[in-house]
N, C-alpha and C positions, 0 to 999 in steps of 0.2 A: 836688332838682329832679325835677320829674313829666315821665316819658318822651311827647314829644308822639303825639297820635294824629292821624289824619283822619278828617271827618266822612262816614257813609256814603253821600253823593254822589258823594264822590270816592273813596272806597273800590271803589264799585259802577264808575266811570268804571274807574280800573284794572285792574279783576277783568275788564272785558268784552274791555280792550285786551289783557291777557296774556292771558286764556282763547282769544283769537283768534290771538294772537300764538304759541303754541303749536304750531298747525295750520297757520300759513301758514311757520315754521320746520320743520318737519317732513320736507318736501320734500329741501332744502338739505340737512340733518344726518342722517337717514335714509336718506333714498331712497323714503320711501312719502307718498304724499300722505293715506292716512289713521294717525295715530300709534298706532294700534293694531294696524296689521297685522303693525306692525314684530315682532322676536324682542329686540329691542332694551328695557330697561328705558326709554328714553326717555318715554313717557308717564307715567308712574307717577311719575318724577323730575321731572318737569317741573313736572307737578302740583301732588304736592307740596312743591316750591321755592316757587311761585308762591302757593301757600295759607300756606309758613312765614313770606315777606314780606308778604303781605298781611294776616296775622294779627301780627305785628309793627308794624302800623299802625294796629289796629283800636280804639275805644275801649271794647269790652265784648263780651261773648259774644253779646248782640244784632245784634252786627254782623258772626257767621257766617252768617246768611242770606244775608243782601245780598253777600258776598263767595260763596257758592256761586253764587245766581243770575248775579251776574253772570261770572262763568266760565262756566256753563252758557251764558249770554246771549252773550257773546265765541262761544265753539266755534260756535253754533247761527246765527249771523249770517257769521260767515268761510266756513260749506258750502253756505251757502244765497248766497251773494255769491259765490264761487270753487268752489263744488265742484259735483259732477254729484249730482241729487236724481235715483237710480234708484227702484227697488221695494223696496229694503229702508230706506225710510227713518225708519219706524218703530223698526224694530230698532236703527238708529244712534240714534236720539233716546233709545232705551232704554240703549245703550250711554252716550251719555254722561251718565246721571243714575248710572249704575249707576257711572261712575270719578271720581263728585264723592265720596265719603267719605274719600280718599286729602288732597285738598282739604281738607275742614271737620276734621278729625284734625293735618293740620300746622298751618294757622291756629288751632285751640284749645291749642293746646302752645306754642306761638309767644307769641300771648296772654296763655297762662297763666305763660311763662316772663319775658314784659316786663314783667307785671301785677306778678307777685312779684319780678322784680327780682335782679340776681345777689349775694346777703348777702356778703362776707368777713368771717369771723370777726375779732370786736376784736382778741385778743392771739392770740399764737402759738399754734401747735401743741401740742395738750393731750399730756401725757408726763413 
């Protein structure tokens, strides 16, 4: 039986809702309204959770793009809906393409590990 995927419509619908869903959690579980200021690994883990399930859903490596963008696309719509746009917000735009490989790394492992599948050896323990 072939592990089901989804199609990257709704991969991309996900990726936008958790990549944003990260940032508006952030407040609550932290204390800091942006998850980077934190000393907390919580960004990093977050991330990467949200990239290992989402890569767990994915049907091919082609559908790392669309899961980075749209985490990128989540974060970038939640600051700009709830957060204050000062003068560095270049630099934040920059920060969040710069904490997408954390992202595209658990979802291709993830991938790679649904893809391939967990084997159990046929007979017992060789010995």
């Amino acid at each position: 039986m072939r592990p089901r995927s989804l199609s990257n419509a709704s991969l991309l619908m996900l990726a936008v809702v958790g990549g944003a869903a990260i940032w508006a959690l952030s407040p609550r579980l932290i204390g800091f309204a942006e998850p980077w200021d934190s000393d907390s690994m919580y960004y990093l883990l977050a991330l990467a959770v949200l990239g290992s399930l989402l890569g767990a859903l994915a049907r091919g490596y082609g559908s790392l793009l669309v899961i980075a963008f749209g985490v990128l696309l989540g974060q970038v719509l939640h600051v700009l809906s709830f957060g204050q746009i000062g003068a560095l917000w270049m630099l934040g735009l920059v920060l969040l393409v710069a904490y997408l490989p954390p992202v595209l790394l658990a979802a291709a492992v993830s991938l790679a590990i649904r893809r391939r599948g967990w084997r159990r050896p046929k007979d017992g323990p060789a010995g």
